[in-house]
VMD Tcl script that builds the backbone (N, CA, C; Angstrom):
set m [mol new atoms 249]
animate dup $m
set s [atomselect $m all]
$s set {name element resname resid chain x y z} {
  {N N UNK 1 A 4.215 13.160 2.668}
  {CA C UNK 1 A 3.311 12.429 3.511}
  {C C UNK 1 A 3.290 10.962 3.076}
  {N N UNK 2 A 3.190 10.304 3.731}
  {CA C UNK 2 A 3.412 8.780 3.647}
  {C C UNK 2 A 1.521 7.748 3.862}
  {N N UNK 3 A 1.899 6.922 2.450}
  {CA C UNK 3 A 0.404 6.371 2.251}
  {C C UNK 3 A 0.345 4.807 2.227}
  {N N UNK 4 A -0.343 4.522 2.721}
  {CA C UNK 4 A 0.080 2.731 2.655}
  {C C UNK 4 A -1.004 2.162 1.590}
  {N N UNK 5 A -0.867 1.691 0.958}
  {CA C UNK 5 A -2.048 1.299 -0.440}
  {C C UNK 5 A -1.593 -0.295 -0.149}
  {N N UNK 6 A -3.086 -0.641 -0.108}
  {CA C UNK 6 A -3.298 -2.040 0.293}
  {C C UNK 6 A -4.081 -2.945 -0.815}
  {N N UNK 7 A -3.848 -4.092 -1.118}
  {CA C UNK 7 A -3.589 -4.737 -2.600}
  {C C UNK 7 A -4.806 -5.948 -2.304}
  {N N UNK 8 A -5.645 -5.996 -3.074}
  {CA C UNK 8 A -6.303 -7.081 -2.708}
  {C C UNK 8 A -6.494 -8.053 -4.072}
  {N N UNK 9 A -5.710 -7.765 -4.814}
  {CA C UNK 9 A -5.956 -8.047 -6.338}
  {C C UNK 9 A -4.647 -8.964 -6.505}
  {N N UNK 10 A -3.908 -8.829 -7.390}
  {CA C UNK 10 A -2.785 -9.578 -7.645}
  {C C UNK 10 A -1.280 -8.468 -7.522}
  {N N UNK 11 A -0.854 -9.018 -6.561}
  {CA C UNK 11 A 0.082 -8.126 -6.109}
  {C C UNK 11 A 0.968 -7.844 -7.052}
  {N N UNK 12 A 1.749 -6.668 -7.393}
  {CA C UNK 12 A 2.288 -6.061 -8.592}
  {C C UNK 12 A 4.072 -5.860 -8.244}
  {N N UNK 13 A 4.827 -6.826 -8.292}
  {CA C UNK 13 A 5.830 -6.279 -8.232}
  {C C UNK 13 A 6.908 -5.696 -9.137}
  {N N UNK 14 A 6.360 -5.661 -10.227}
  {CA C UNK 14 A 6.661 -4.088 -11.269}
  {C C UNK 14 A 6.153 -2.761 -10.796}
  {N N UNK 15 A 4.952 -2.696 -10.201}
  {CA C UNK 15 A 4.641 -1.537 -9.780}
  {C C UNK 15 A 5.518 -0.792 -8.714}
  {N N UNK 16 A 6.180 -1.893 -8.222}
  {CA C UNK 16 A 6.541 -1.875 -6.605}
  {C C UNK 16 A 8.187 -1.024 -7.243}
  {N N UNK 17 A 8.300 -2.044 -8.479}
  {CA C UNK 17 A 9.984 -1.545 -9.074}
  {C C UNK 17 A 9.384 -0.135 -9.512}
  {N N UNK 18 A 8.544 0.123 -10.299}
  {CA C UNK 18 A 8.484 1.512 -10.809}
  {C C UNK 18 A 8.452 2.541 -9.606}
  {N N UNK 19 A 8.019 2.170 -8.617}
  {CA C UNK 19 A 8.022 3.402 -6.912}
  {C C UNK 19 A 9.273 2.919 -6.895}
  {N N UNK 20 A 10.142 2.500 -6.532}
  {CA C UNK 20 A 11.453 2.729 -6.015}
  {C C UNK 20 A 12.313 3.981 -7.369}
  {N N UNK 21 A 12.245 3.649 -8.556}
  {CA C UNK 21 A 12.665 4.122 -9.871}
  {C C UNK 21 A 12.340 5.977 -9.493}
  {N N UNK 22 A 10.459 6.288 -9.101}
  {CA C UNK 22 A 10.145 7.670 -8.973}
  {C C UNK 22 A 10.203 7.966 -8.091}
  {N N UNK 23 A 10.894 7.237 -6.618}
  {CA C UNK 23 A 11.455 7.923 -5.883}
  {C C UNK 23 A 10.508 8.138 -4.239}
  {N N UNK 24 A 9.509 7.440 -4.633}
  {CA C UNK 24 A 8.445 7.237 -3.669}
  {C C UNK 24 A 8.593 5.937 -2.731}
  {N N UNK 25 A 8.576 4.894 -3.055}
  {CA C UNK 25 A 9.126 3.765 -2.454}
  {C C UNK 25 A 9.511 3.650 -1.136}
  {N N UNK 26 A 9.193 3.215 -0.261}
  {CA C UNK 26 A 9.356 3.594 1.349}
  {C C UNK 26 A 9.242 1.743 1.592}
  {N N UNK 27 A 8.746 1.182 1.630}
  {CA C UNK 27 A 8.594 -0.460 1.449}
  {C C UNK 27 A 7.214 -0.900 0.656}
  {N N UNK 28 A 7.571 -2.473 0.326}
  {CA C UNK 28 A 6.383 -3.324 -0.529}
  {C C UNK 28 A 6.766 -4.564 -0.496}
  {N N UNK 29 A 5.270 -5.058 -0.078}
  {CA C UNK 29 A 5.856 -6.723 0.269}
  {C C UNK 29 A 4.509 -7.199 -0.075}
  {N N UNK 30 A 4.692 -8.481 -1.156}
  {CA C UNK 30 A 3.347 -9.384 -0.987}
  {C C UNK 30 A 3.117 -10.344 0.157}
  {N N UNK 31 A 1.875 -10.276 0.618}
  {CA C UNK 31 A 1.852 -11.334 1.640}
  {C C UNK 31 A 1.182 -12.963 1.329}
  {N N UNK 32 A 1.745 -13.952 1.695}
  {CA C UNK 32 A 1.567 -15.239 1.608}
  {C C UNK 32 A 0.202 -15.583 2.487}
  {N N UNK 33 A -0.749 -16.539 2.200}
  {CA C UNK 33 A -1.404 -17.379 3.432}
  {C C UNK 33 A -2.570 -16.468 3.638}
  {N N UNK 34 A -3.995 -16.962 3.838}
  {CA C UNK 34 A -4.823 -16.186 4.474}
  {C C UNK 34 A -4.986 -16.197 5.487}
  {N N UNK 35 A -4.081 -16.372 6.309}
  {CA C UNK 35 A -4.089 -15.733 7.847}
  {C C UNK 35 A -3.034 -15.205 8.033}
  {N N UNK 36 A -3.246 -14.172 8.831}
  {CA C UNK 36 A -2.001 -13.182 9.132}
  {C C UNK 36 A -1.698 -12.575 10.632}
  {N N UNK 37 A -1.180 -12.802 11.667}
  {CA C UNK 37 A -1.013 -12.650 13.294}
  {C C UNK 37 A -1.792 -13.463 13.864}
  {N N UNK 38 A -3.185 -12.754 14.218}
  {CA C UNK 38 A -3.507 -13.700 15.331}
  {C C UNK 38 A -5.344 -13.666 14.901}
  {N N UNK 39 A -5.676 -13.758 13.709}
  {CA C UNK 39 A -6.743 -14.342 12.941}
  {C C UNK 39 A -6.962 -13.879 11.562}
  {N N UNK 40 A -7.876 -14.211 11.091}
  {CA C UNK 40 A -8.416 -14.186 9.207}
  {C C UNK 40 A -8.931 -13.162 9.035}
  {N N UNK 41 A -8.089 -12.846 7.985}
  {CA C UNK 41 A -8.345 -11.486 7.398}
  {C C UNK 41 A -9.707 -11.488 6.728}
  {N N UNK 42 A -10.587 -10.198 6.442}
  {CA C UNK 42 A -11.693 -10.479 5.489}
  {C C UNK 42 A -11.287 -10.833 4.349}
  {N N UNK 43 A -12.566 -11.206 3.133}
  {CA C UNK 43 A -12.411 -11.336 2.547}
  {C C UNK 43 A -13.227 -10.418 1.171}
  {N N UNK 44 A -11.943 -10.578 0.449}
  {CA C UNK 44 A -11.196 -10.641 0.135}
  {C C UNK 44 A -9.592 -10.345 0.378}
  {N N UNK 45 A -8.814 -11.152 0.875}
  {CA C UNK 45 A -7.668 -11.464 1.607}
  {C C UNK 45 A -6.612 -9.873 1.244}
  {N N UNK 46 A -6.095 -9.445 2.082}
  {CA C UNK 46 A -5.038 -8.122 1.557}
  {C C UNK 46 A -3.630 -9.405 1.276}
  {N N UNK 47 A -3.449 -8.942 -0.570}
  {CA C UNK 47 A -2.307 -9.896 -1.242}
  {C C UNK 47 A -1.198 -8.871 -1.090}
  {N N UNK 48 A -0.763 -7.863 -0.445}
  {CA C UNK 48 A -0.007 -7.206 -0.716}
  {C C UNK 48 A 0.295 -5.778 0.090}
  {N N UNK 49 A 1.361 -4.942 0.018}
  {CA C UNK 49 A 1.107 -3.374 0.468}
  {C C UNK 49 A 1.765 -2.573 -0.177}
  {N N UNK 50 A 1.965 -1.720 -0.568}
  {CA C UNK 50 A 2.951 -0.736 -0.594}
  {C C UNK 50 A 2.798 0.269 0.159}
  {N N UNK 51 A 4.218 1.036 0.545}
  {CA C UNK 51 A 4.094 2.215 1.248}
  {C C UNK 51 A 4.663 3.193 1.112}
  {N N UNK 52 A 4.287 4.308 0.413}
  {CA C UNK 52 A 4.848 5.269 -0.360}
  {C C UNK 52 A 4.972 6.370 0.502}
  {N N UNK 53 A 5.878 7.655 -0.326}
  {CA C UNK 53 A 5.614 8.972 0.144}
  {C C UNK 53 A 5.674 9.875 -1.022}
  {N N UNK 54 A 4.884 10.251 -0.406}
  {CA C UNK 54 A 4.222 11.758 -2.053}
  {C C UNK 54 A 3.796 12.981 -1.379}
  {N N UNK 55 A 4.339 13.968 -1.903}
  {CA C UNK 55 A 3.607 14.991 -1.970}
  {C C UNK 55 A 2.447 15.216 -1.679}
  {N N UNK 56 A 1.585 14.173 -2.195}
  {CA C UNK 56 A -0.198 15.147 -1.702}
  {C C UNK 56 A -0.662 13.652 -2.199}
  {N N UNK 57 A -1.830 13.799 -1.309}
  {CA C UNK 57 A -2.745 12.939 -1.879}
  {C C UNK 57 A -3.393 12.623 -3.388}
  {N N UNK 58 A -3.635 13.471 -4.421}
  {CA C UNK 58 A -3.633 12.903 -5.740}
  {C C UNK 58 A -2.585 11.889 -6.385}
  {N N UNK 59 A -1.340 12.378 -6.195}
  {CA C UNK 59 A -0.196 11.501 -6.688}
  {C C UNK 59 A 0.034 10.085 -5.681}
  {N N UNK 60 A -0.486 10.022 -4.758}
  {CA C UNK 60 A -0.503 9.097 -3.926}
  {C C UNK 60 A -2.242 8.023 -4.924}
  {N N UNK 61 A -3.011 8.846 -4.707}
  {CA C UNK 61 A -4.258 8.186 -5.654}
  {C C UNK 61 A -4.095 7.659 -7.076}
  {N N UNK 62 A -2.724 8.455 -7.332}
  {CA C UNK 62 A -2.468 7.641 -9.120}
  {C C UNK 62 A -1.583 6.380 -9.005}
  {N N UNK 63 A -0.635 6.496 -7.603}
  {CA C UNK 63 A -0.664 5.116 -7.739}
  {C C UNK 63 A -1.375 4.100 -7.129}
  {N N UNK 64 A -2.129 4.393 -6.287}
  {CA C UNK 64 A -3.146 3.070 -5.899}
  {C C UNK 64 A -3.868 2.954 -7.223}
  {N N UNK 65 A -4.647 4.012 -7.944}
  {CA C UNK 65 A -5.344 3.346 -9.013}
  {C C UNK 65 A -4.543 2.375 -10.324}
  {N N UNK 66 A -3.355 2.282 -10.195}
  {CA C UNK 66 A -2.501 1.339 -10.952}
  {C C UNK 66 A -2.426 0.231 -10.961}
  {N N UNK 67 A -2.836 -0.153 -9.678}
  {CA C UNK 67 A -3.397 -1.533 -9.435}
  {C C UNK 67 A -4.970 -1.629 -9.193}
  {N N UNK 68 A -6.009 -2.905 -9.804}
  {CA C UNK 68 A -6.910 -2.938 -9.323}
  {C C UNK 68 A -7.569 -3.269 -8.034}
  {N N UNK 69 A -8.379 -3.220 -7.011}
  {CA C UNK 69 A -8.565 -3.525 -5.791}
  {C C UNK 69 A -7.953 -3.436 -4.571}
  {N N UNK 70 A -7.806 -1.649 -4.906}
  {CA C UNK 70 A -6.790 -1.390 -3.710}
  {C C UNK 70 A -7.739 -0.008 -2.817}
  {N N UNK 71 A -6.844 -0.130 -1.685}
  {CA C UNK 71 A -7.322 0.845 -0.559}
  {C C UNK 71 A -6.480 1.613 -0.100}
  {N N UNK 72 A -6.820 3.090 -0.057}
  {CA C UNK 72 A -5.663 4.058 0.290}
  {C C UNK 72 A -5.479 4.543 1.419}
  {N N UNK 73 A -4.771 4.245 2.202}
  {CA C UNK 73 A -5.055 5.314 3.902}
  {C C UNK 73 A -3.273 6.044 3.940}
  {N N UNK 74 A -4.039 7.220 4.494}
  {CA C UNK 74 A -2.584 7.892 4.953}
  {C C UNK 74 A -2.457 7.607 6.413}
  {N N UNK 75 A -1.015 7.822 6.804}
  {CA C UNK 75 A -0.177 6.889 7.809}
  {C C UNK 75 A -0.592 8.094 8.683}
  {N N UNK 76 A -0.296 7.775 10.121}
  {CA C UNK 76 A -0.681 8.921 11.090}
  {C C UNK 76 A 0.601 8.473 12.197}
  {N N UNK 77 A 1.422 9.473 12.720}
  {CA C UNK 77 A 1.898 8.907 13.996}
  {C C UNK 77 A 0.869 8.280 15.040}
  {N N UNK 78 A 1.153 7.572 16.477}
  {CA C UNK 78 A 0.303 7.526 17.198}
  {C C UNK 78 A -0.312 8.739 18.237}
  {N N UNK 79 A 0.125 10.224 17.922}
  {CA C UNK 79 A -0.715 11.298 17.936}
  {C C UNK 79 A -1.520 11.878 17.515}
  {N N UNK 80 A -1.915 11.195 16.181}
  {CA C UNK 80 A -2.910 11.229 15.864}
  {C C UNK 80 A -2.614 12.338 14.241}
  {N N UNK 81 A -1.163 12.754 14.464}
  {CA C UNK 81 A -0.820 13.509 13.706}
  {C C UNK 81 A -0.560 13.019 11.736}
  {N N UNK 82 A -0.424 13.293 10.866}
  {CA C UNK 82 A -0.051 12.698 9.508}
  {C C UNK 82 A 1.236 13.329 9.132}
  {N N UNK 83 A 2.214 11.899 8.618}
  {CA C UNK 83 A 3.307 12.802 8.382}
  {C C UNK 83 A 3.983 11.831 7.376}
}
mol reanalyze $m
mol bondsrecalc $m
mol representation Tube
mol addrep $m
């Protein structure tokens, strides 16, 4: 299942190398600028994402807690389905 962990802290791109290394790694990108499309993000600004795939939600929770000030949502098709 695939989790997008959203970075509001200082974006980690060692963390980002260690998910590609265990095999989870799906993409990770820090983002520049506090604006992003078509207005301002809250604040505190999202510095970052990763987007993993794991097994289950705990192992997905050990790596968001690796970084501080992050938020975990699992991905859903637009059926509403999780996959």
């Amino acid at each position: 299942m695939k989790y997008l962990i959203l970075s509001r802290g200082v974006w980690d791109v060692e963390l980002a190398t260690e998910m590609i290394d265990a095999g989870v790694h799906v993409a990770a990108e820090g983002l520049t600028g506090p604006e992003l499309a078509h207005g301002r993000l809250t604040t505190p600004a999202v510095t970052g994402f990763y987007l993993i795939d794991c097994p289950n939600r705990q192992e997905a929770l050990g790596w968001a807690t690796r970084t501080p000030d992050t938020e975990l949502r699992p991905i859903e098709d637009p059926g509403g389905q999780e996959f």
